[in-house]
Each structure stands twice: as structure tokens, then as C-alpha cells.
C-alpha positions as CSV (number, residue, x, y, z in Angstrom):
1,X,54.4,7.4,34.8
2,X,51.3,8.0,36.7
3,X,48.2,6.4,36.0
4,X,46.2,9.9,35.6
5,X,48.9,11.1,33.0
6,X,47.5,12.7,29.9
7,X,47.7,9.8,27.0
8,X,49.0,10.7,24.2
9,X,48.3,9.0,21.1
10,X,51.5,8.8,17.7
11,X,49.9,8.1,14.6
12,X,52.5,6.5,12.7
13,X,52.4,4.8,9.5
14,X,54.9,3.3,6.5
15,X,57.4,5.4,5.9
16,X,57.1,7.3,9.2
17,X,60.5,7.8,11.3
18,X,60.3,10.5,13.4
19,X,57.1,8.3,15.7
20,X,59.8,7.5,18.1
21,X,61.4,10.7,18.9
22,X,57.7,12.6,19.4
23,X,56.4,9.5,21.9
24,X,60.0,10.4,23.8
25,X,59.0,14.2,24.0
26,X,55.8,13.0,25.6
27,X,57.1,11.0,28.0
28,X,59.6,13.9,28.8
29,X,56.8,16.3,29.2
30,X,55.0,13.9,31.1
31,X,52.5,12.1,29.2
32,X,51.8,8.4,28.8
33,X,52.8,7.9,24.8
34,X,51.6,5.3,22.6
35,X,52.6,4.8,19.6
36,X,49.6,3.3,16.9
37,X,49.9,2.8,13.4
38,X,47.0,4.4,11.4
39,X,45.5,1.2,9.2
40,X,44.7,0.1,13.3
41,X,42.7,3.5,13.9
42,X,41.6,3.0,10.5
43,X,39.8,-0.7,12.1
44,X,39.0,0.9,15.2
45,X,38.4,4.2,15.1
46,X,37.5,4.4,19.3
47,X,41.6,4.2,19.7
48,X,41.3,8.5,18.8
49,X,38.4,8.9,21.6
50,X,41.0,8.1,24.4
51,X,43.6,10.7,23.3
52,X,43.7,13.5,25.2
53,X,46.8,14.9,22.6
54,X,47.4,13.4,19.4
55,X,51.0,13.7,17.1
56,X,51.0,13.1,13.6
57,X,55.3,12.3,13.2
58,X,57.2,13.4,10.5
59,X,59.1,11.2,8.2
60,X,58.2,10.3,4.6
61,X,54.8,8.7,4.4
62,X,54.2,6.2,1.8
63,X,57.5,7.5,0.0
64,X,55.9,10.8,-0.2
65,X,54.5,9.4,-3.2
66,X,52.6,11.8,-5.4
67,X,53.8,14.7,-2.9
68,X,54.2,14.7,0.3
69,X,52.2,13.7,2.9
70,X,49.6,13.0,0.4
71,X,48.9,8.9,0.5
72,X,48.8,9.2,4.2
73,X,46.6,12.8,3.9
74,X,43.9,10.9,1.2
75,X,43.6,8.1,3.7
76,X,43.0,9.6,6.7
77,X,40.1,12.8,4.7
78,X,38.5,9.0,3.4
79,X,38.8,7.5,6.4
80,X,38.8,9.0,9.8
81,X,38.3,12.4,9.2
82,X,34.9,11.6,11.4
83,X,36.9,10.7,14.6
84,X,39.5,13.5,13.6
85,X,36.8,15.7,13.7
86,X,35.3,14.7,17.0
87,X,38.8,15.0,18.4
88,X,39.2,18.4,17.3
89,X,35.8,19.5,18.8
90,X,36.3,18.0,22.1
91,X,39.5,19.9,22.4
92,X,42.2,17.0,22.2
93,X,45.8,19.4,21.3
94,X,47.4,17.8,18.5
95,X,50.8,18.5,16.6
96,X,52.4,17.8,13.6
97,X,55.9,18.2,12.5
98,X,57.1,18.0,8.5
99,X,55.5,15.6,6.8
100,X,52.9,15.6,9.9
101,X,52.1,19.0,8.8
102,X,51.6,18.4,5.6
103,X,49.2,15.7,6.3
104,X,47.1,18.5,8.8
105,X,47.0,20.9,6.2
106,X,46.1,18.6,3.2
107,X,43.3,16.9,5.4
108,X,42.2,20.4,6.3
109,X,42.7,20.5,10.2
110,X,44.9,23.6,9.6
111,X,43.9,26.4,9.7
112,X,40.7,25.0,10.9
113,X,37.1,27.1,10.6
114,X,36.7,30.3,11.1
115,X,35.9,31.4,14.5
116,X,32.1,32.2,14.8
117,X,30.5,35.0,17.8
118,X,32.4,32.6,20.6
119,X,35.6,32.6,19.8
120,X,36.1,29.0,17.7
121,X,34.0,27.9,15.0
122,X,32.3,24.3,14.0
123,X,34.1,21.7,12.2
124,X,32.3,20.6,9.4
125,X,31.0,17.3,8.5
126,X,33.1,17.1,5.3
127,X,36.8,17.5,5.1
128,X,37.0,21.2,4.1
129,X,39.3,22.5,1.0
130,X,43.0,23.2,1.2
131,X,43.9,26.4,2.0
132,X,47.7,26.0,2.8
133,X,49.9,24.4,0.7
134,X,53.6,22.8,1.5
135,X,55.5,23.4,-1.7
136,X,59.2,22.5,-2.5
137,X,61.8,24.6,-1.2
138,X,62.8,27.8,-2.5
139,X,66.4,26.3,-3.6
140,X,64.7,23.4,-5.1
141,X,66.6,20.9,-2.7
142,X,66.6,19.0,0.4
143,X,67.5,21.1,2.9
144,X,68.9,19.8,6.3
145,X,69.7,22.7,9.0
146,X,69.4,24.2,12.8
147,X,67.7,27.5,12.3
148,X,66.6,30.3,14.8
149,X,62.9,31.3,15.2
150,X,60.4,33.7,16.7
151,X,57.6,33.7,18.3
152,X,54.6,35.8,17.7
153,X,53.6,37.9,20.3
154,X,50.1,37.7,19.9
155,X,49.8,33.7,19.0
156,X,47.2,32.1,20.6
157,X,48.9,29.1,20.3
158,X,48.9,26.9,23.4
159,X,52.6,24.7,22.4
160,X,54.4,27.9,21.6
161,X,53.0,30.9,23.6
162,X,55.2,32.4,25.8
163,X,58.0,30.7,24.8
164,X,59.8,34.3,23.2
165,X,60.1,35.1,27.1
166,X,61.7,31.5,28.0
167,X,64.5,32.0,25.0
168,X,66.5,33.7,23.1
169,X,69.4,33.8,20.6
170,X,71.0,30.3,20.4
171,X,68.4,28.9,22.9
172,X,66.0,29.4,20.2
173,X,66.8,27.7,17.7
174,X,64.9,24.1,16.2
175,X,66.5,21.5,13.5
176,X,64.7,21.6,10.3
177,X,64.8,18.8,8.0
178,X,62.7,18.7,4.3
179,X,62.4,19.2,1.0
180,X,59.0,20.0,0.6
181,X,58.6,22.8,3.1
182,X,57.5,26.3,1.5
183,X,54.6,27.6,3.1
184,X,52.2,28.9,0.6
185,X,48.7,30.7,1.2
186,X,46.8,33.6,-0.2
187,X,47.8,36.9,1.1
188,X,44.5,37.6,2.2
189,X,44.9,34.3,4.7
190,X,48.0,35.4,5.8
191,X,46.7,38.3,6.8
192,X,43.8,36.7,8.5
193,X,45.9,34.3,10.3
194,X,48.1,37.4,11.7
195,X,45.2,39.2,13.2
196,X,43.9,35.9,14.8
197,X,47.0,35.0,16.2
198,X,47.3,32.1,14.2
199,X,50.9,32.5,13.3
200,X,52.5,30.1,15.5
201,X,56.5,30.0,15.0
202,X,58.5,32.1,12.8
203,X,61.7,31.6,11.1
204,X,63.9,34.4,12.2
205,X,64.7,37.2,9.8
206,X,67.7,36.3,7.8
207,X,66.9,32.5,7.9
208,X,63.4,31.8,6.0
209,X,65.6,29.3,3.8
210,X,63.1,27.6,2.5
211,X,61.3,30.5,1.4
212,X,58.1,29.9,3.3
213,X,55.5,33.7,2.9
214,X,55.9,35.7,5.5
215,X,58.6,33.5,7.3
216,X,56.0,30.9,8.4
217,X,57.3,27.9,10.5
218,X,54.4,26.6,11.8
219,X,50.9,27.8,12.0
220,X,47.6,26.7,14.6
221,X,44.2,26.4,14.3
222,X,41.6,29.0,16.3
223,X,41.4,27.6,19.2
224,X,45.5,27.3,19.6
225,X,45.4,23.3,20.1
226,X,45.9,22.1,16.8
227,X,49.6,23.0,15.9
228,X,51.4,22.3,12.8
229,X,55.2,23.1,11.7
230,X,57.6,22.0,9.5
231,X,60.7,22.2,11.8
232,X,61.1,19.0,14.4
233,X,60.8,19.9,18.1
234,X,61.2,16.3,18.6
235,X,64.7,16.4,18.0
236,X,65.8,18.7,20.2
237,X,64.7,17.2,23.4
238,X,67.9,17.5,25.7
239,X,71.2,20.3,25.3
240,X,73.1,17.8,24.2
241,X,71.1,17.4,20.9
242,X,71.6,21.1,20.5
243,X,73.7,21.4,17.0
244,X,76.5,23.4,18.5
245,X,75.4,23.1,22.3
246,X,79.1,23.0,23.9
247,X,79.6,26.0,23.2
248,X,76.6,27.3,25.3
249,X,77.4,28.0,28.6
250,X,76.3,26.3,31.4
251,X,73.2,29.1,32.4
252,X,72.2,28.7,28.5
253,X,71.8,24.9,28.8
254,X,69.7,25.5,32.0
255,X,66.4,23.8,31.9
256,X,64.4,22.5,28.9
257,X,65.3,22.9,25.8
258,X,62.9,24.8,23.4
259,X,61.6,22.1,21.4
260,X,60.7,20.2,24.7
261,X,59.3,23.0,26.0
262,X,56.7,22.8,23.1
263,X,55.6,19.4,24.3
264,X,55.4,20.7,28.0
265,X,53.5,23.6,27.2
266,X,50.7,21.5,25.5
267,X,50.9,18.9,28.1
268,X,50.4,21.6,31.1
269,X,47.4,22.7,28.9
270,X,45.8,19.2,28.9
271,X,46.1,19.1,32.8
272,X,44.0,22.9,32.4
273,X,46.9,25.6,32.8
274,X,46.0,26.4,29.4
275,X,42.7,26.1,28.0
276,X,42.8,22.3,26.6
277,X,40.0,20.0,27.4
278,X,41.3,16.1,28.7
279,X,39.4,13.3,27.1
């Protein structure tokens, strides 16, 4: 890896199991990935100031006792929401996948403020309120499956934009893995979201199985560098992770896949193709 690669930084903590498969995507996209557990952020809070992208992995934090995501979500709005802040404003893209999403959204990086005159607005001091809430599936299970997805035309997203003119059909598709995955908001917010762009990843019509509103995957924040979704781009890093990739032919397993694309996307937008700003 070269020295002057981006460095990305996986916060990982107990419970957390998907840490190994996000600092892989890194590396693939062509970041230097380090994987950190939160109590040492927690001790040394500088570790976030040299993160030019930042992944919160899935997994089940702390059990998912209480809910989940929320343990790991009361810790870090306590204790690091400072240098989570800071990270934010200096334009650091982060992601989070499942139970990494549902630590963004309970710490209140998603959706993030409301853009003022220029485009993006302030963080505040504070952790701000919830707005989004992850709530258990529609079937009231566990639900383990490959879905397809679409992309937004108008996201401003910087991990997923253009991507609906990359793939199609069986190329777009992303594993999906939870049991606590129902996107809930105010319709108002939805609403508000749509117009901004903020709408990152959709599940395609047909396949909203968790009953998420409005087929909501994955939302981001104003700016398009903070990202959150419950499916796991992570997992789907090479063809032959695809769920029923041999049946592809060989131009449809041409290239990256779409969940490493994600990773490459927000990668190329650290190195300023995008609008990301290095650390």
C-alpha cells in the first residue's frame, strides 16, 4: 500500500464481527485500514484526527443489549461525540453498515443538520435528537437474504452516486443480514430527505422485506460523506461472494462488484474526485 494512501480508521468493539470484512474493502479500494477498538479512541480521542474515512462495522454490539446498537450508541453520544463531531466537519467520509447504522442514527450523525445558505449546515455542540429509528422487521424475525436495490437519481451521496449507471439487474444486488432493520421516520423527513438527495440506496420494488418507509436501505447526511445502510457492502467484495454468481456470465462478473464499488467511490472522493476533504 502506498504511504500517501487514504487511512482509514474501523471502529470496532465487543460484539462486533463484520470489522474484518469492512478493513478488507478498504484495502481493496485502496486505503490503508486499521482496525481500532472504541474503549482505545475512548483513551485517546487524537486516533479519529488522523482518519481520513471512518467505518463503524456491523455485527451485534454489546449483545445488542437494550436494542440494537444502543450500548455502543450511549457510549460513543457520552464520549466522543466531540471528536465525531470534528470529523464530521472536516469532511472525513464515514459508513456504517447494520448495526453501524444504528449506532449513526442513535448518536445523531444521520441525517445530520440541516443544510444552512451554503449548502451543509453546523454540527452542533451537543449530540442532537433521534430522528430515524431502526425498528424490528416487518415479519418480526431475523431475516438473512441477497436483495436487489436502486439508486436514487438525485442522491448526493458520494459511496453510492452513479452507481445505477455501473449496474443493473443481478449486478445490483447487496446481502442483507438483521433483525432489527425497519427504517422509521416522520413523513415529513422523508420527504425532506427526498428533495435533498439524501436517500441513498433503495430496496428495489418488490423486495422492501423488512418493511423499511419508503423502501429505505441506507440514507446520508448533507454533505453526501456520512453514509449509513442496513445492508453489508462488505460482504460482497469479489463475484465469487455473489449469492448465485455462477450463473452470471462472464461480462456480468466484469469488474467490481457493487458493494466494492461503494468503498471505491468514497475512497476516489478522499483523493478529491468527489468532494471529500483528506485529513
Amino acid at each position: 500500500m502506498p504511504d500517501d494512501a487514504p487511512h482509514a480508521l474501523v471502529i470496532r468493539t465487543a460484539g462486533t464481527n463484520c470489522d474484518l470484512e469492512m478493513a478488507r474493502a478498504f484495502e481493496i479500494a485502496g486505503a490503508r485500514a486499521e482496525r481500532v477498538h472504541m474503549d482505545r479512541i475512548i483513551e485517546n480521542p487524537a486516533i479519529l484526527g488522523g482518519a481520513d474515512l471512518v467505518g463503524f462495522a456491523g455485527g451485534f454490539s454489546y449483545g445488542d443489549d437494550c436494542g440494537a446498537g444502543r450500548v455502543q450508541a450511549v457510549r460513543m453520544r457520552e464520549r466522543l461525540w466531540g471528536p465525531v463531531r470534528e470529523a464530521a466537519e472536516r469532511g472525513v467520509c464515514m459508513i456504517g453498515a447494520c448495526n453501524g447504522f444504528q449506532l449513526m442514527v442513535q448518536i445523531g450523525l444521520l441525517p445530520g443538520p440541516s443544510p444552512d445558505a451554503g449548502g451543509v449546515g453546523a454540527w452542533p455542540d451537543a449530540p442532537p435528537a433521534t430522528t430515524i429509528g431502526l425498528a424490528a422487521n416487518a415479519s418480526g424475525r431475523y431475516e438473512d437474504r441477497w436483495v436487489h436495490a436502486e439508486i436514487p437519481a438525485n442522491t448526493v451521496c458520494v459511496w453510492t452516486r452513479g452507481l445505477a449507471d455501473r449496474f443493473a439487474g443481478d449486478a445490483m444486488v447487496i446481502p442483507s443480514a438483521h433483525g432489527e432493520g425497519r427504517v422509521v421516520m416522520d413523513a415529513g423527513l422523508v420527504g425532506t430527505l427526498e428533495a435533498r438527495g439524501q436517500i441513498a440506496i433503495r430496496y428495489a420494488e418488490g423486495e422492501n422485506f423488512n418493511g423499511s418507509v419508503g423502501r429505505i436501505a441506507g440514507v446520508c447526511d448533507g454533505s453526501g460523506r456520512i453514509f449509513g445502510l442496513m445492508p453489508h457492502p462488505e460482504r460482497f467484495l469479489t463475484w465469487d461472494h455473489h449469492a448465485w454468481g455462477t450463473r452470471l456470465t462472464a461480462d456480468e462478473r466484469r469488474g467490481d462488484t457493487f458493494g466494492i464499488a461503494m468503498f471505491r467511490a468514497a475512497v476516489g472522493a478522499v483523493r478529491g474526485s468527489a468532494g471529500c476533504v483528506a485529513g
